[in-house]
C-alpha positions as CSV (number, residue, x, y, z in Angstrom):
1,X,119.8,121.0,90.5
2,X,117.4,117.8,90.0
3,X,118.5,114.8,89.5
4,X,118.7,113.2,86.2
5,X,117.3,109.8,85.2
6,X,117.0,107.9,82.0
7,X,113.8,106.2,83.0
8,X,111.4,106.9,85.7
9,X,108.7,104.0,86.9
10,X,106.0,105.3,88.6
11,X,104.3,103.1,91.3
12,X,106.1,100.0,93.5
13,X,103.1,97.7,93.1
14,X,103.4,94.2,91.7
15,X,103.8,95.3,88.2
16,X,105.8,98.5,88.5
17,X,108.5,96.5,90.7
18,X,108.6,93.9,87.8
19,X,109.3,96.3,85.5
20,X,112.0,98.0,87.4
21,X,113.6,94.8,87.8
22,X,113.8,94.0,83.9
23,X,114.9,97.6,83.7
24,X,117.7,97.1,85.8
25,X,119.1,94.5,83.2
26,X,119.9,97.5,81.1
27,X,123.1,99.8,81.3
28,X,120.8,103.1,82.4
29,X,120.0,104.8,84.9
30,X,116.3,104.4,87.0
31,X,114.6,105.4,89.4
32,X,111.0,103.8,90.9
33,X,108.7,106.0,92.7
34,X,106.5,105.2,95.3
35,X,103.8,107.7,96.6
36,X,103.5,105.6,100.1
37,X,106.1,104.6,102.5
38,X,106.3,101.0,101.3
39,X,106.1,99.0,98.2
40,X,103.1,96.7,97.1
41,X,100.6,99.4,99.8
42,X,98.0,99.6,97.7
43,X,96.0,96.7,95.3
44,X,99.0,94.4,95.3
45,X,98.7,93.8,99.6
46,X,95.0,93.2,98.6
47,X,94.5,90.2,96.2
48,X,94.0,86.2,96.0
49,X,97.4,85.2,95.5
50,X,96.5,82.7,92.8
51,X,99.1,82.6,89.9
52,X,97.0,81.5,87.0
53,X,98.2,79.9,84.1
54,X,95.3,82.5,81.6
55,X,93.0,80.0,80.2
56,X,90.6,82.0,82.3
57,X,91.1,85.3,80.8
58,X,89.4,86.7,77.5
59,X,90.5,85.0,74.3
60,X,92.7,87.1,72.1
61,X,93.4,89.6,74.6
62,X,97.0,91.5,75.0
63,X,95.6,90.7,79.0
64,X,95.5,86.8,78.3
65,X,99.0,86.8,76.4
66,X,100.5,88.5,79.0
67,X,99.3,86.5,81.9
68,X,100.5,83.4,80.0
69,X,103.7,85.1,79.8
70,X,104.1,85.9,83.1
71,X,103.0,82.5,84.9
72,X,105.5,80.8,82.8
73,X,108.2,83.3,83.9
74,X,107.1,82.8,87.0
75,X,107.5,79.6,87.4
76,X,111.0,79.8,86.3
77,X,112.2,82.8,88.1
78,X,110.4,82.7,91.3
79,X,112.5,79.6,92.5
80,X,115.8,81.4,91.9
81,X,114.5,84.5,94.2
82,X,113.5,82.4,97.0
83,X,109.8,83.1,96.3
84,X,107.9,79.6,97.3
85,X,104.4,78.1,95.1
86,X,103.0,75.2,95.4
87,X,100.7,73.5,92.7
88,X,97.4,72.9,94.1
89,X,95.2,72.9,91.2
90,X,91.9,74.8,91.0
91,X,88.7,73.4,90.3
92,X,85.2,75.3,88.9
93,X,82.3,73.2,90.3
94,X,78.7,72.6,88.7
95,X,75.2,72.1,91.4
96,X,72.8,72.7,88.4
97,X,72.3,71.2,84.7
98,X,72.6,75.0,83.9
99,X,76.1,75.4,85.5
100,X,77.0,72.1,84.0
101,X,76.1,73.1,80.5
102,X,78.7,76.0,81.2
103,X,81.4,74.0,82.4
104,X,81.0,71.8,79.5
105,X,81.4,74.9,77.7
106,X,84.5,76.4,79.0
107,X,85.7,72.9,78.8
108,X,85.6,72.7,75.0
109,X,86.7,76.3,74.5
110,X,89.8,76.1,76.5
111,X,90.5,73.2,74.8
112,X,90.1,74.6,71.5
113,X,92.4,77.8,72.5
114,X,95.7,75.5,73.5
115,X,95.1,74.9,77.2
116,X,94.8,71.3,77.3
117,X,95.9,70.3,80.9
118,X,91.8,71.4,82.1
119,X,89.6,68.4,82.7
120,X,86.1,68.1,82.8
121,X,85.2,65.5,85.8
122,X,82.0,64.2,86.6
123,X,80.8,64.5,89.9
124,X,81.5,61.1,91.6
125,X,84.8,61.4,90.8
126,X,84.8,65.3,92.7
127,X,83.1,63.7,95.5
128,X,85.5,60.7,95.7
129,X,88.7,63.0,95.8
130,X,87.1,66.4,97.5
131,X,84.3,65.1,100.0
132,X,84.7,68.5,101.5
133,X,82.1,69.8,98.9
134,X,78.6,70.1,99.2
135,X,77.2,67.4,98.2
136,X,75.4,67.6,94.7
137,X,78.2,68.6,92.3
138,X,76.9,67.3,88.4
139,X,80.5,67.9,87.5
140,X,83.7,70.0,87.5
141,X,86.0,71.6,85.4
142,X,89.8,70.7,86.9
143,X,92.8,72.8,86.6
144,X,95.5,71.0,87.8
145,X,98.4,73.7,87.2
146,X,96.9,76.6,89.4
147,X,99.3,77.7,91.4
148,X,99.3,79.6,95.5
149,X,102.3,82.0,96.2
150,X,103.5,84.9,98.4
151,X,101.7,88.0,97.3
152,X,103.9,90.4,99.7
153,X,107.6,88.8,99.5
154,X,106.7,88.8,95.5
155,X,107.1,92.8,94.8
156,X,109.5,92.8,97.4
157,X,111.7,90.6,95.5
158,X,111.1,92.3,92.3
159,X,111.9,95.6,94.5
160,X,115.3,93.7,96.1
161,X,116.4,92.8,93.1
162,X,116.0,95.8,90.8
163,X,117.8,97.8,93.9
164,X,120.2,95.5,94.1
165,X,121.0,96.4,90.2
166,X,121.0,99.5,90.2
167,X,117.6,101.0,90.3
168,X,117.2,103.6,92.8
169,X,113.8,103.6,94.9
170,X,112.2,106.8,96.4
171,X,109.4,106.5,98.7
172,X,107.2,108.6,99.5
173,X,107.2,110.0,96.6
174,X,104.0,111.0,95.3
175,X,104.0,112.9,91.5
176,X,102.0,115.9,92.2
177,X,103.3,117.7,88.8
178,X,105.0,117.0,85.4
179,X,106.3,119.0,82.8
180,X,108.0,118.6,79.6
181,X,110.9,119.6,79.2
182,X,114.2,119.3,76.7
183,X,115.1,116.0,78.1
184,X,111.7,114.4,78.0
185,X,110.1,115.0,82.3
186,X,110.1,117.0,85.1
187,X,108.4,115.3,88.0
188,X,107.7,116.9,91.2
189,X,105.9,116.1,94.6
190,X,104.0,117.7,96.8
191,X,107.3,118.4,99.3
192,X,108.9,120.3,96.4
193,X,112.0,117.7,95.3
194,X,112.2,117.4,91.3
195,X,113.7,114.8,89.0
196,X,114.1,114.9,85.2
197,X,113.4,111.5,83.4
198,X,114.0,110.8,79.9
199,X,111.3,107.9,79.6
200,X,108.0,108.0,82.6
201,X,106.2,104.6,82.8
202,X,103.3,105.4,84.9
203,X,102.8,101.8,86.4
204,X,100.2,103.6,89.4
205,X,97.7,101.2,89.9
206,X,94.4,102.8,91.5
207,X,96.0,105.9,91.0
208,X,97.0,105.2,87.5
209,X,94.5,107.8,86.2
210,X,95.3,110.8,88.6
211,X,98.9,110.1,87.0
212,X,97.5,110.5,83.4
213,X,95.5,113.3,83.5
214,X,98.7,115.3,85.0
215,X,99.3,115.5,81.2
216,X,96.7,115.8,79.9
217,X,95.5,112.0,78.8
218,X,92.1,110.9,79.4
219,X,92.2,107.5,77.5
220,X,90.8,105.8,80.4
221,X,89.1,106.3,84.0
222,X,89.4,104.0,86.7
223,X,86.5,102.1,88.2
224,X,87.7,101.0,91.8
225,X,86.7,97.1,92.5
226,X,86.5,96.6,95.9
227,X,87.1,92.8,96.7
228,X,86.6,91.9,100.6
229,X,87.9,88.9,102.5
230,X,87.7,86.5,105.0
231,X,91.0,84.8,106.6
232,X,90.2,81.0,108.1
233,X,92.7,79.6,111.2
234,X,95.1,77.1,109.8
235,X,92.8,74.4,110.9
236,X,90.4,75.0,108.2
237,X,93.2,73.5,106.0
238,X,93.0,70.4,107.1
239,X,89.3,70.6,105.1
240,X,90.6,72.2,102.6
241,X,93.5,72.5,100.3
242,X,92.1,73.2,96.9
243,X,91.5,76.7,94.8
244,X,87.3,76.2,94.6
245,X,85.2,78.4,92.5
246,X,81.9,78.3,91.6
247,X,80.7,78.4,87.8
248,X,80.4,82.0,86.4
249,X,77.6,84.3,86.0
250,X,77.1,86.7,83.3
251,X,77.2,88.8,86.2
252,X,80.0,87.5,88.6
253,X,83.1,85.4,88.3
254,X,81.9,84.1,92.1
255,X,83.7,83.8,95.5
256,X,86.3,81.2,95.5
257,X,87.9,79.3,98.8
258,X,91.5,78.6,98.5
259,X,94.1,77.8,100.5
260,X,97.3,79.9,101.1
261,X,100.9,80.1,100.6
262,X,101.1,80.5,104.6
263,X,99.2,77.7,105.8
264,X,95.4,79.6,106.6
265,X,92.0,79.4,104.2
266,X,91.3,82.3,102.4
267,X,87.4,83.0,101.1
268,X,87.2,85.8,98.9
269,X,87.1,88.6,97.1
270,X,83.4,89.8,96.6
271,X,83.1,92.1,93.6
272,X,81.9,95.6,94.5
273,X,82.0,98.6,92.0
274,X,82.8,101.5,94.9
275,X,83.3,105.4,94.4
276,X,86.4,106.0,96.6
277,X,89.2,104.4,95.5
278,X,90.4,104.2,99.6
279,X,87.1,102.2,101.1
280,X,88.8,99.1,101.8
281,X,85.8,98.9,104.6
282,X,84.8,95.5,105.4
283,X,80.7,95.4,105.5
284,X,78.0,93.8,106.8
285,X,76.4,92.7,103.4
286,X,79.9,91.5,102.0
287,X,80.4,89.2,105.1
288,X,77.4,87.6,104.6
289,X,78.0,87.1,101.1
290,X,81.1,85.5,102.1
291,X,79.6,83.3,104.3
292,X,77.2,82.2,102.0
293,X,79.6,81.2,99.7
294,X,81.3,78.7,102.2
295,X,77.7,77.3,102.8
296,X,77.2,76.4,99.1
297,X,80.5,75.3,98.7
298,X,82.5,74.0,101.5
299,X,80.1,73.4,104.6
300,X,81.9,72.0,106.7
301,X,84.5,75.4,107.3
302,X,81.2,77.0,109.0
303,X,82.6,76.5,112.3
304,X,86.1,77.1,111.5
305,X,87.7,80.3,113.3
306,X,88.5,83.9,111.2
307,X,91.8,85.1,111.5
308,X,90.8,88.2,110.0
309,X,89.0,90.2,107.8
310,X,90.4,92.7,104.8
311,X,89.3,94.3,102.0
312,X,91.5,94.9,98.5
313,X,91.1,97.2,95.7
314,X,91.5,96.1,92.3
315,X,92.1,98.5,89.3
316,X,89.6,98.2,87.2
317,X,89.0,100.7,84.3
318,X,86.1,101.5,82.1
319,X,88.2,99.2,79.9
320,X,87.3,95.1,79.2
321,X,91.5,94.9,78.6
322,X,95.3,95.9,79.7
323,X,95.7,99.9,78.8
324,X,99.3,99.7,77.8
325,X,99.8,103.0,75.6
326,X,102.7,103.7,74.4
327,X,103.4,107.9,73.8
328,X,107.1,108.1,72.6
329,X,107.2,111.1,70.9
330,X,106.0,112.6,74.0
331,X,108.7,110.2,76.2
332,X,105.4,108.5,78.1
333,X,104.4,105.0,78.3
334,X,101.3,103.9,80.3
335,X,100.8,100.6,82.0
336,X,97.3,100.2,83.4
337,X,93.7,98.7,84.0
338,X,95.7,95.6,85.1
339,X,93.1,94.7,86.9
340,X,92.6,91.3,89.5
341,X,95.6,89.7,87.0
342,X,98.2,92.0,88.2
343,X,99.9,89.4,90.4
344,X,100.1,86.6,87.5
345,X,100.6,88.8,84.4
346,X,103.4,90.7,86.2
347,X,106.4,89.6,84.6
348,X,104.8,89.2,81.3
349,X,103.9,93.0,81.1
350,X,107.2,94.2,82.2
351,X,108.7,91.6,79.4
352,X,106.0,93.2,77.3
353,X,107.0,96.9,78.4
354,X,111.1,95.8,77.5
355,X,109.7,95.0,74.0
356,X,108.2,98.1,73.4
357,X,110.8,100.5,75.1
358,X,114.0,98.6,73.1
359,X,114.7,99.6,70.4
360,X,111.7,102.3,70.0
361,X,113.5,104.4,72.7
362,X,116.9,103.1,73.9
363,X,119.0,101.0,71.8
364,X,120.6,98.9,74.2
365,X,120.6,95.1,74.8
366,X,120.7,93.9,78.2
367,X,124.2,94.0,80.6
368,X,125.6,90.6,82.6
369,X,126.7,89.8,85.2
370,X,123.5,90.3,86.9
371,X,123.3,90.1,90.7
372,X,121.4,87.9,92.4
373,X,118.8,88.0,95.3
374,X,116.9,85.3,97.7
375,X,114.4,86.5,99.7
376,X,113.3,84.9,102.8
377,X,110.7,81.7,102.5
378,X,107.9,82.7,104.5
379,X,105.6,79.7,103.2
380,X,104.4,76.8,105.1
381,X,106.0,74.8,102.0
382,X,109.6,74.7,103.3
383,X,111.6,74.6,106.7
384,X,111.4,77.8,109.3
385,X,114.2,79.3,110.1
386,X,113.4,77.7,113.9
387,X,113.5,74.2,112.6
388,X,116.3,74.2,110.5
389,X,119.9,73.0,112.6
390,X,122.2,74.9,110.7
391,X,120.3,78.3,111.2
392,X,119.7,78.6,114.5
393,X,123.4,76.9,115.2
394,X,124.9,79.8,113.6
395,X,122.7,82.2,115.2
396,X,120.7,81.5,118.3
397,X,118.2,84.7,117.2
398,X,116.7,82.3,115.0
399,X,115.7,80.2,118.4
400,X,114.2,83.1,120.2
401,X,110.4,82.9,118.8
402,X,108.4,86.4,118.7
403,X,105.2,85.9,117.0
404,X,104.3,82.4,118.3
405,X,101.4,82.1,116.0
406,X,103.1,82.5,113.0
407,X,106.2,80.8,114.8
408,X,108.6,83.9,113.8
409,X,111.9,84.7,115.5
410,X,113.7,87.4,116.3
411,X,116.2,87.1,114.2
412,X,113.7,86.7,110.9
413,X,112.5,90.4,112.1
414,X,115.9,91.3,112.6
415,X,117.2,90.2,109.2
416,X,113.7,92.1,107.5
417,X,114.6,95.5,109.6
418,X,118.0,95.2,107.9
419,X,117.1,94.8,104.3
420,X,118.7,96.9,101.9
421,X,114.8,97.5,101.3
422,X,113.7,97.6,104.8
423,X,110.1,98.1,105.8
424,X,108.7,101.5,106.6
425,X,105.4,101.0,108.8
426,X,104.6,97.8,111.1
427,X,102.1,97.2,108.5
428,X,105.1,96.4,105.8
429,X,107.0,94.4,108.6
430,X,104.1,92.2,108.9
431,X,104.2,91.6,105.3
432,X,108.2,90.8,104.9
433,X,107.9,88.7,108.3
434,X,104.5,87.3,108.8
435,X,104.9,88.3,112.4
436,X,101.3,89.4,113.4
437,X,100.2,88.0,111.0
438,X,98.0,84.9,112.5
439,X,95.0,84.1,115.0
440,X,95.8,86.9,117.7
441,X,96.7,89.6,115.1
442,X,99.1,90.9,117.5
443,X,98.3,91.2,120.8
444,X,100.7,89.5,122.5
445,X,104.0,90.0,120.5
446,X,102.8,93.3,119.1
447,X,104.5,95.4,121.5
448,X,108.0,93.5,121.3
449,X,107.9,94.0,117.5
450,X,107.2,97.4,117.7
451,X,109.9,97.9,119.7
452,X,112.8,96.4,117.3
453,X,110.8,98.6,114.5
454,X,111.3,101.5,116.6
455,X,115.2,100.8,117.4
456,X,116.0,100.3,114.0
457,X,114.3,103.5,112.9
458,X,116.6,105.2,114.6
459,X,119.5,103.5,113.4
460,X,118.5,104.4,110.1
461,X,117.7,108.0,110.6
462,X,121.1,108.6,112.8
């Protein structure tokens, strides 16, 4: 017999988690499927990190009310999960009289649409607060309430916390078939296991497409964007500590240079319409663009030393906006094309998604007491575990450093190997942990980490 579900959310990336997590709120039963072994594996390990407040996004788009939404429930729920952000402002800078007569523009026409807190600077003042800039800048358009934050412990405390409540999470669990049937879904995967679903909400991302055509919808086609990356050394921030962007193109939003919620410099993504929605393969022509862009913008990091080098995907469609398409007399609802605004219009589509699924399919209002969850600070904004008195006085693990890079302990591994949501791959570790995760990649505490991965595998599986 399969088991029964009322609703089944397809996909464990950044938005599908946050709408598992409003789910749980509700007195039914759900389930979130995840076709790899962790959560937040595919476009959500792969973006910027910037939670921006929308002005930047169309005019009059669903994608640009959403976004709003979701930065301003961000910044009031992201606190109570533990989930650190720091305000560093972002700033779109002007070389030419051409890019200053676009500045000016978006200036006025944010204005005009509500956003008021965006400032048009000239450029003495831009060099008198940011001499890291080439020199030059006409003038700038300032955005003071541009936010950084944790793109991996986000969808794992959007994961935490809809498990937590209730939600159960399956993973892997890819949907290789689905049926109708009485009750609304049968869902299978490729290993044979079935569920019925009253309500599917295919939230999958790259794959968000494959999902549809299952059942026959074609509304939409995804046009992979591959954005690659280059990770600066933590010294580079004492250059710079700013979200920078150059003005737009017709053509290209640009490369931008920001800082991160972890302490490094990140210089990225480059824009590159790709066939195979896996090539996250860094190249030689994308490293030179991002090279380029910290020679016209931020000299002075030439010399600075690269942590690493990634590549993202972001799930673009052959849509300009959001394809949230709501099927209820056939028990569907699809939530994609989200796009490079996953991260920041997160919590606004799942509020969005609550909208549209009560009352049109369940009348229910949402349950209390809800439970809790913090996850674990891994930002460069608060005190490690390592340095804080009370910690490592209850538990000397917190003393015993791992990843001396990243300044990690043992017992911050151990706690993320113990999660109700524990990680499934080093990979995810990394990402819960930040172990690994800075100027030797590895090589020295690699082996140590593997082996508390490995000895709590087997824990699990006994």
């Amino acid at each position: 017999m399969s088991a029964q579900f009322d609703i089944a959310v397809i996909g464990a990336g950044v938005v599908g988690s946050a709408i598992a997590r409003d789910l749980s709120r509700y007195d039914l039963k759900v389930v979130l499927l995840e076709a790899n072994t962790d959560l937040g594996d595919e476009s959500s390990k792969g973006n910027s990190a910037l939670m921006t407040e929308g002005h930047d996004t169309p005019a009059g788009s669903l994608e640009r009310d959403l976004v709003v939404r979701g930065y301003q429930r961000y910044m009031t729920e992201a606190p109570q999960l533990g989930l650190p952000m720091r305000k560093t402002g972002a700033i779109m800078l002007a070389w030419t009289d051409e890019q200053r007569a676009t500045v000016e523009k978006l200036v006025e026409e944010v204005h005009s649409e509500g956003f008021h807190n965006v400032h048009l600077l000239e450029g003495y003042e831009v060099a008198r607060r940011w001499p890291q800039f080439r020199p030059g800048v006409l003038c700038a358009q300032w955005m003071p309430d541009e936010i950084i934050a944790d793109p991996f412990s986000t969808p794992y405390a959007y994961v935490l916390d809809a498990v937590t409540n209730g939600v159960a999470f399956w993973r892997p669990w890819r949907v290789s078939r689905a049926e109708r049937n009485a009750r609304g879904w049968r869902l299978s995967n490729n290993r044979g296991d079935v569920l019925d679903a009253g309500l599917v909400i295919n939230a999958g991302g790259i794959r968000a497409d494959m999902v549809e055509s299952l059942v026959g919808h074609s509304d939409f086609v995804m046009r992979p964007r591959r954005g690659q990356y280059i990770l600066l050394d933590k010294p580079a921030r004492a250059i710079h500590d700013i979200i920078a962007y150059p003005t737009p193109t017709p053509a290209s939003r640009g490369i931008l240079i920001s800082p991160t919620i972890f302490g490094n410099v990140l210089v990225g993504p480059t824009a590159e319409e790709v066939e195979d929605r896996d090539d996250r393969g860094v190249t030689e022509a994308g490293l030179r663009a991002l090279r380029q862009a910290i020679d016209d913008m931020v000299p002075s990091l030439r010399g600075m030393p690269v942590n690493t080098i990634y590549a993202g995907m972001r799930p673009a469609t052959n849509h300009s906006d959001y394809q949230i398409i709501p099927r209820f007399d056939e028990r569907w609802l699809t939530v994609a094309g989200i796009r490079s605004t996953g991260f920041s219009g997160a919590l606004g589509i799942a509020e969005h998604v609550m909208s549209l699924v009560f009352p049109n399919v369940f009348d229910k209002q949402p349950v209390n007491p809800v439970r809790g969850v913090r996850v674990p600070d891994l930002s460069e904004t608060s005190i490690r575990p390592w340095a804080d008195p009370e910690k490592i006085g209850a538990d000397p693990a917190y003393t015993d450093m791992l990843c001396h890079c990243e300044r990690i302990s043992v017992g911050e591994v151990r706690d993320a190997l113990n999660s109700p949501v524990p990680p499934a791959s080093i990979k995810a570790l990394k990402r819960r942990t930040r172990a690994m995760f800075g100027r030797c990649q590895g090589f020295y505490c690699g082996a140590r980490v593997q082996a508390m991965f490995d000895e709590a595998k087997v824990k699990r599986d006994a």
